[in-house]
C-alpha positions as CSV (number, residue, x, y, z in Angstrom):
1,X,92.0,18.7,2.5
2,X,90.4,20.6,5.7
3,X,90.1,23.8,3.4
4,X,88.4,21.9,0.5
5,X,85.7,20.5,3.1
6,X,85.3,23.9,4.3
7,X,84.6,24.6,1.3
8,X,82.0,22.3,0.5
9,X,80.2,23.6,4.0
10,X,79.9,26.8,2.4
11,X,78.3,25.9,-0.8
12,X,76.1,23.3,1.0
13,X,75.1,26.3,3.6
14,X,74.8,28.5,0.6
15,X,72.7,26.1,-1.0
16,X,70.4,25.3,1.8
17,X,69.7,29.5,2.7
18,X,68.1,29.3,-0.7
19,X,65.9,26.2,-0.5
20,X,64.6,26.9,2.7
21,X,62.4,29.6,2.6
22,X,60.9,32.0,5.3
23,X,56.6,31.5,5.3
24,X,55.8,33.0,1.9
25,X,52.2,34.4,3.2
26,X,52.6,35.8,6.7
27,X,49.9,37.4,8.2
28,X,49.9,41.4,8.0
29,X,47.9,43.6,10.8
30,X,47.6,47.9,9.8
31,X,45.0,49.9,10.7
32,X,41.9,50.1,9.4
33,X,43.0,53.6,7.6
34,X,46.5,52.0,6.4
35,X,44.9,49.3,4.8
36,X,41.9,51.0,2.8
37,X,44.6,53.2,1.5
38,X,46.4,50.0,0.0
39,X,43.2,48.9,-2.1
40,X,44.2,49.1,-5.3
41,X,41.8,51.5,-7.3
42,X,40.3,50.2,-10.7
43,X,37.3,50.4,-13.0
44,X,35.0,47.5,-12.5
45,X,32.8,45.6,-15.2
46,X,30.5,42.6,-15.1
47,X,30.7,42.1,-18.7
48,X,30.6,38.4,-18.7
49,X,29.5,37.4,-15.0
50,X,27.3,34.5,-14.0
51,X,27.6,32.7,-11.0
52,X,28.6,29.4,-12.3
53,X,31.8,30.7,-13.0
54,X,32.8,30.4,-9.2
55,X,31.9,26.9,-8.2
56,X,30.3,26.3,-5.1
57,X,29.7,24.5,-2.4
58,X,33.0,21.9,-2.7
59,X,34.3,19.4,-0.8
60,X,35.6,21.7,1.8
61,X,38.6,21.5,4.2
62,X,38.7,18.4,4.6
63,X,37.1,16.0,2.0
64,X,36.9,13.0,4.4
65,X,34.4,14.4,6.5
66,X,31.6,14.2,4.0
67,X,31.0,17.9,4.3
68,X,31.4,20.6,1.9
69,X,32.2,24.1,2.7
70,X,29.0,25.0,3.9
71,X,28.5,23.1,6.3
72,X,32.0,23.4,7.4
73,X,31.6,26.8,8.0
74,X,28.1,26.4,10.0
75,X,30.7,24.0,12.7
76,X,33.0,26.3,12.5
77,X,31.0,29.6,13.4
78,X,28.4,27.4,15.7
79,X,28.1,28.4,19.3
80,X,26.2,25.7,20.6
81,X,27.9,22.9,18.1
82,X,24.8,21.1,16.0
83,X,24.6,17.0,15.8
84,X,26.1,15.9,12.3
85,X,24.2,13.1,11.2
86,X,24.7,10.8,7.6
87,X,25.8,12.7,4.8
88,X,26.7,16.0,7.4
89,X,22.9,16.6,8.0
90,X,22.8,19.3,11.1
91,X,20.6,18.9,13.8
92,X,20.0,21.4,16.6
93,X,22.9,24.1,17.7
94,X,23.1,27.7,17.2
95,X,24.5,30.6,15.5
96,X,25.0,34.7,15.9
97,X,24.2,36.3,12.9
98,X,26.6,39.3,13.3
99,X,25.3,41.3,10.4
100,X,21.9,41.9,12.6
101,X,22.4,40.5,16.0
102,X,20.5,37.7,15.7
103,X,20.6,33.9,17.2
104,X,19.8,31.1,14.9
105,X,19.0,27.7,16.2
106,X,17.9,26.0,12.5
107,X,21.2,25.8,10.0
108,X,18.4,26.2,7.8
109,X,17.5,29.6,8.6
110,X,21.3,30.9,7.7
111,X,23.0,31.5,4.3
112,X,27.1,31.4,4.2
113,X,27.6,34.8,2.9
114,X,30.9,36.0,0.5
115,X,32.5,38.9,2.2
116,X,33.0,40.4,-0.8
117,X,30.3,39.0,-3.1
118,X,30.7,36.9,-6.0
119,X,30.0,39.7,-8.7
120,X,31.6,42.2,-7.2
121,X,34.7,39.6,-6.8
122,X,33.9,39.6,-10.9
123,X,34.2,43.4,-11.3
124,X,37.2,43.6,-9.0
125,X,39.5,41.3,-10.5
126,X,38.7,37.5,-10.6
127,X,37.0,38.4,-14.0
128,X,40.8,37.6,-15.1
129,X,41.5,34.0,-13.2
130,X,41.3,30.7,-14.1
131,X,38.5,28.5,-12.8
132,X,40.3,26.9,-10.2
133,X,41.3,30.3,-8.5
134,X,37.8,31.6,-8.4
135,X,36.5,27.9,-7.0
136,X,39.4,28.6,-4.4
137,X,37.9,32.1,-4.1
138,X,34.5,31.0,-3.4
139,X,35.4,28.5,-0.5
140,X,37.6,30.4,0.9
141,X,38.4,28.9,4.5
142,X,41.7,29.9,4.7
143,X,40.5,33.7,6.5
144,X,38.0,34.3,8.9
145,X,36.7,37.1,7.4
146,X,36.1,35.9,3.9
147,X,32.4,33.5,4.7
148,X,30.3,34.2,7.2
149,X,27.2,32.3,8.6
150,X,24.3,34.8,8.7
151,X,20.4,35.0,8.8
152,X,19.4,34.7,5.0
153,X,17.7,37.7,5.5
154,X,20.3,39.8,5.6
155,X,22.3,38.0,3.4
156,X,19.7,38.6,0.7
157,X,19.2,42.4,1.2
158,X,22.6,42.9,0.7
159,X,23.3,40.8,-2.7
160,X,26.0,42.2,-4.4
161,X,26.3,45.6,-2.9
162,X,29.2,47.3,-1.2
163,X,29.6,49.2,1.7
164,X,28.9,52.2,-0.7
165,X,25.2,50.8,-0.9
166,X,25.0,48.4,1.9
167,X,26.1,48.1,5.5
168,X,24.7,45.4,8.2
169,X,21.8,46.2,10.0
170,X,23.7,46.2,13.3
171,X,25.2,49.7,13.3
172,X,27.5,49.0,15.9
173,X,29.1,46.1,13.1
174,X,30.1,48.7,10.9
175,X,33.4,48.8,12.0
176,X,34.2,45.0,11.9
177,X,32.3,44.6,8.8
178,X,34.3,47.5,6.7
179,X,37.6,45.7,8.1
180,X,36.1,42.0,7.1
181,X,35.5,43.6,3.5
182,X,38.7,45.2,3.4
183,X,41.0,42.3,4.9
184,X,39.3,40.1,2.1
185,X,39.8,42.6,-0.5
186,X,43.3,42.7,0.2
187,X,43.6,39.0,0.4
188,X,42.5,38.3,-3.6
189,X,43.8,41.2,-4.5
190,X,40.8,43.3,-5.7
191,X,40.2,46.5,-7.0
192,X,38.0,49.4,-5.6
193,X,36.0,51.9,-7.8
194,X,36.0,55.5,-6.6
195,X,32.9,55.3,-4.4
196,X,33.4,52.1,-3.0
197,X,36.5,53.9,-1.7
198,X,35.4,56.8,-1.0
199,X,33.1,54.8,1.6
200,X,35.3,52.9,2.9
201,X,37.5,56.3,3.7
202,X,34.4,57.6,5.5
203,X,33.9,54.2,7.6
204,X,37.5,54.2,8.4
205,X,37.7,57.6,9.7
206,X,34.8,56.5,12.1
207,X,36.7,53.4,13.2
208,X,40.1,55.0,14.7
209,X,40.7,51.7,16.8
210,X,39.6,48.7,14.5
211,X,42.3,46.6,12.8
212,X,42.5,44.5,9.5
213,X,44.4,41.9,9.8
214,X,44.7,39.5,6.4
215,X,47.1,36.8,4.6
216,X,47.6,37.1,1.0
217,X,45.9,33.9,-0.6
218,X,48.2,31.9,-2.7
Protein backbone atom coordinates (compact mmCIF):
# COMPACT_ATOMS: atom_id res chain seq x y z
CA UNK A 1 0.00 0.00 0.00
CA UNK A 2 2.71 2.68 1.14
CA UNK A 3 4.74 1.79 -2.18
CA UNK A 4 1.60 2.21 -4.45
CA UNK A 5 1.12 5.81 -2.87
CA UNK A 6 4.57 6.51 -3.43
CA UNK A 7 4.00 5.78 -6.40
CA UNK A 8 1.29 7.91 -7.27
CA UNK A 9 3.61 10.97 -5.65
CA UNK A 10 5.85 10.35 -8.31
CA UNK A 11 3.62 10.49 -11.26
CA UNK A 12 1.65 13.44 -9.59
CA UNK A 13 5.28 15.24 -9.10
CA UNK A 14 6.08 14.12 -12.60
CA UNK A 15 3.03 15.54 -13.81
CA UNK A 16 3.16 18.82 -12.20
CA UNK A 17 7.27 19.57 -13.42
CA UNK A 18 5.50 19.52 -16.72
CA UNK A 19 2.53 21.84 -16.26
CA UNK A 20 4.25 24.32 -14.44
CA UNK A 21 6.43 26.08 -16.59
CA UNK A 22 9.53 28.44 -15.92
CA UNK A 23 8.48 32.32 -17.44
CA UNK A 24 8.39 31.54 -21.21
CA UNK A 25 9.80 35.26 -22.20
CA UNK A 26 12.51 36.30 -19.81
CA UNK A 27 14.25 39.21 -20.32
CA UNK A 28 17.80 38.90 -22.05
CA UNK A 29 20.63 41.80 -21.49
CA UNK A 30 24.13 41.34 -24.24
CA UNK A 31 25.99 43.88 -25.38
CA UNK A 32 25.29 46.19 -27.82
CA UNK A 33 27.92 44.19 -30.19
CA UNK A 34 26.44 40.65 -29.09
CA UNK A 35 23.09 41.55 -29.95
CA UNK A 36 23.48 43.29 -33.52
CA UNK A 37 25.36 40.20 -34.43
CA UNK A 38 22.02 38.12 -33.56
CA UNK A 39 19.84 40.20 -36.16
CA UNK A 40 18.84 37.92 -38.45
CA UNK A 41 20.00 39.13 -41.99
CA UNK A 42 17.27 39.08 -44.83
CA UNK A 43 16.27 40.77 -48.04
CA UNK A 44 13.46 43.30 -47.43
CA UNK A 45 10.44 44.24 -49.75
CA UNK A 46 7.45 46.54 -49.39
CA UNK A 47 5.64 44.83 -52.11
CA UNK A 48 2.26 45.14 -50.62
CA UNK A 49 2.69 47.84 -47.64
CA UNK A 50 0.12 50.39 -46.55
CA UNK A 51 -0.29 51.50 -43.28
CA UNK A 52 -3.67 50.33 -42.55
CA UNK A 53 -2.43 47.01 -42.33
CA UNK A 54 -1.10 47.77 -38.72
CA UNK A 55 -3.99 49.17 -36.81
CA UNK A 56 -3.43 52.02 -34.69
CA UNK A 57 -4.11 53.82 -32.10
CA UNK A 58 -6.20 50.92 -29.88
CA UNK A 59 -7.58 50.67 -26.77
CA UNK A 60 -4.31 50.45 -25.10
CA UNK A 61 -3.21 48.76 -21.81
CA UNK A 62 -5.84 49.08 -20.20
CA UNK A 63 -9.27 49.58 -21.98
CA UNK A 64 -11.06 50.93 -18.90
CA UNK A 65 -9.26 53.99 -18.76
CA UNK A 66 -10.83 55.47 -21.85
CA UNK A 67 -7.30 55.94 -23.34
CA UNK A 68 -5.82 54.34 -26.24
CA UNK A 69 -2.18 53.69 -26.71
CA UNK A 70 -1.29 57.08 -27.43
CA UNK A 71 -2.11 58.63 -24.88
CA UNK A 72 -1.00 55.99 -22.61
CA UNK A 73 2.26 56.36 -23.69
CA UNK A 74 2.29 60.44 -23.38
CA UNK A 75 1.50 59.34 -19.13
CA UNK A 76 3.74 57.04 -19.20
CA UNK A 77 6.93 58.99 -20.66
CA UNK A 78 5.44 62.53 -18.96
CA UNK A 79 7.80 64.23 -16.58
CA UNK A 80 5.59 66.65 -15.18
CA UNK A 81 2.26 64.26 -15.40
CA UNK A 82 -0.63 66.32 -17.65
CA UNK A 83 -4.41 66.60 -16.22
CA UNK A 84 -6.65 63.82 -18.02
CA UNK A 85 -9.79 65.33 -18.57
CA UNK A 86 -13.33 63.46 -20.39
CA UNK A 87 -12.55 61.10 -23.00
CA UNK A 88 -8.38 61.27 -21.84
CA UNK A 89 -8.09 64.92 -23.15
CA UNK A 90 -4.38 66.15 -21.79
CA UNK A 91 -3.94 69.28 -20.34
CA UNK A 92 -0.64 70.87 -19.28
CA UNK A 93 2.57 68.56 -18.26
CA UNK A 94 5.68 67.88 -20.10
CA UNK A 95 7.89 65.78 -22.07
CA UNK A 96 11.79 65.21 -23.17
CA UNK A 97 12.01 64.55 -26.65
CA UNK A 98 15.15 62.38 -26.51
CA UNK A 99 15.70 62.16 -30.21
CA UNK A 100 16.73 66.09 -30.11
CA UNK A 101 16.86 67.24 -26.54
CA UNK A 102 13.92 68.93 -26.47
CA UNK A 103 11.10 69.78 -23.59
CA UNK A 104 7.54 69.69 -24.70
CA UNK A 105 4.84 71.19 -22.58
CA UNK A 106 1.69 70.66 -25.33
CA UNK A 107 0.88 66.66 -25.91
CA UNK A 108 0.04 68.23 -29.07
CA UNK A 109 3.39 69.14 -30.13
CA UNK A 110 4.64 65.27 -29.85
CA UNK A 111 4.03 62.22 -32.15
CA UNK A 112 4.46 58.54 -30.53
CA UNK A 113 7.14 57.28 -32.76
CA UNK A 114 7.60 53.23 -33.89
CA UNK A 115 11.16 52.33 -32.93
CA UNK A 116 11.41 50.53 -35.86
CA UNK A 117 8.88 52.10 -38.25
CA UNK A 118 5.86 50.57 -39.55
CA UNK A 119 7.29 49.93 -43.25
CA UNK A 120 10.36 48.93 -42.40
CA UNK A 121 8.55 46.51 -39.70
CA UNK A 122 6.82 45.47 -43.38
CA UNK A 123 10.15 44.79 -45.18
CA UNK A 124 11.54 43.01 -42.11
CA UNK A 125 9.17 40.41 -41.42
CA UNK A 126 5.58 41.41 -40.31
CA UNK A 127 4.81 41.46 -44.12
CA UNK A 128 4.13 37.54 -43.12
CA UNK A 129 1.74 37.93 -39.84
CA UNK A 130 -1.66 38.00 -39.36
CA UNK A 131 -3.49 41.21 -38.55
CA UNK A 132 -3.73 40.74 -35.00
CA UNK A 133 0.13 40.34 -34.57
CA UNK A 134 0.93 43.52 -36.46
CA UNK A 135 -2.02 45.51 -34.32
CA UNK A 136 -0.03 43.97 -31.30
CA UNK A 137 3.11 45.27 -33.11
CA UNK A 138 1.93 48.67 -33.56
CA UNK A 139 0.91 49.22 -29.79
CA UNK A 140 3.45 47.69 -28.46
CA UNK A 141 3.62 48.59 -24.64
CA UNK A 142 5.06 45.69 -23.50
CA UNK A 143 9.07 47.29 -24.03
CA UNK A 144 10.17 50.48 -23.40
CA UNK A 145 12.05 50.89 -26.28
CA UNK A 146 9.48 50.00 -28.86
CA UNK A 147 7.14 53.79 -28.79
CA UNK A 148 8.55 56.71 -27.94
CA UNK A 149 6.98 60.20 -27.24
CA UNK A 150 8.97 62.77 -29.41
CA UNK A 151 8.72 66.25 -31.00
CA UNK A 152 6.86 65.63 -34.39
CA UNK A 153 9.56 67.17 -35.91
CA UNK A 154 11.82 64.78 -35.57
CA UNK A 155 9.58 62.11 -35.91
CA UNK A 156 8.79 63.31 -39.38
CA UNK A 157 12.37 63.68 -40.69
CA UNK A 158 13.02 60.34 -39.90
CA UNK A 159 9.81 58.40 -41.53
CA UNK A 160 10.76 55.20 -42.42
CA UNK A 161 14.53 55.34 -42.38
CA UNK A 162 17.03 53.28 -40.54
CA UNK A 163 20.03 54.10 -38.76
CA UNK A 164 21.64 53.49 -42.23
CA UNK A 165 19.84 56.87 -43.36
CA UNK A 166 18.74 58.37 -40.16
CA UNK A 167 20.02 58.97 -36.63
CA UNK A 168 18.51 61.50 -33.99
CA UNK A 169 19.61 64.77 -34.01
CA UNK A 170 21.16 64.48 -30.48
CA UNK A 171 24.51 62.92 -31.33
CA UNK A 172 25.11 62.03 -27.98
CA UNK A 173 21.55 59.57 -28.44
CA UNK A 174 23.18 57.51 -30.81
CA UNK A 175 24.07 55.00 -28.65
CA UNK A 176 20.69 54.52 -26.81
CA UNK A 177 18.90 54.93 -30.04
CA UNK A 178 20.94 52.07 -32.03
CA UNK A 179 20.28 49.81 -28.82
CA UNK A 180 16.29 50.95 -28.73
CA UNK A 181 16.32 49.91 -32.61
CA UNK A 182 18.09 46.83 -32.05
CA UNK A 183 16.32 45.56 -28.63
CA UNK A 184 12.99 46.08 -30.71
CA UNK A 185 14.32 44.33 -33.66
CA UNK A 186 15.05 41.51 -31.72
CA UNK A 187 11.81 41.49 -29.88
CA UNK A 188 9.52 40.85 -33.29
CA UNK A 189 11.93 39.07 -34.72
CA UNK A 190 12.99 41.21 -37.81
CA UNK A 191 15.39 40.99 -40.37
CA UNK A 192 18.30 43.33 -41.37
CA UNK A 193 19.49 44.08 -44.96
CA UNK A 194 23.21 44.31 -45.42
CA UNK A 195 23.53 48.09 -44.87
CA UNK A 196 21.23 48.42 -42.16
CA UNK A 197 23.75 46.05 -40.58
CA UNK A 198 26.53 47.22 -41.70
CA UNK A 199 25.44 50.50 -39.64
CA UNK A 200 24.51 49.22 -36.95
CA UNK A 201 28.23 47.28 -36.78
CA UNK A 202 29.68 50.83 -37.05
CA UNK A 203 27.37 52.38 -34.16
CA UNK A 204 28.09 49.48 -32.09
CA UNK A 205 31.75 49.61 -32.31
CA UNK A 206 31.37 53.33 -31.13
CA UNK A 207 29.22 52.29 -28.13
CA UNK A 208 31.63 49.69 -26.20
CA UNK A 209 29.49 50.26 -22.89
CA UNK A 210 25.80 50.47 -24.01
CA UNK A 211 23.52 47.51 -23.43
CA UNK A 212 20.35 46.03 -25.16
CA UNK A 213 18.25 44.56 -23.11
CA UNK A 214 14.81 43.01 -24.77
CA UNK A 215 11.88 40.30 -24.18
CA UNK A 216 10.79 38.25 -27.02
CA UNK A 217 7.07 39.34 -27.73
CA UNK A 218 4.66 36.48 -27.64
Amino acid sequence: MVTFMLRGLAAALVVLSTTVASPAHATETLPLTDAVERLPLGTESRDGYTRDSFRHWNAGQDPADGCHTRAEVLLHEAVEPPTVGAGCRLEGGSWFSYYDGVTVTSASGLDIDHMVPLAEAWDSGASAWSAQRREAYANDQGQEASLVAVTARSNRSKADQDPAQWLPPAADVHCRYAGDWVATKLRWTLTTDDTELAALRELAGDCPLQNVAYEPAA
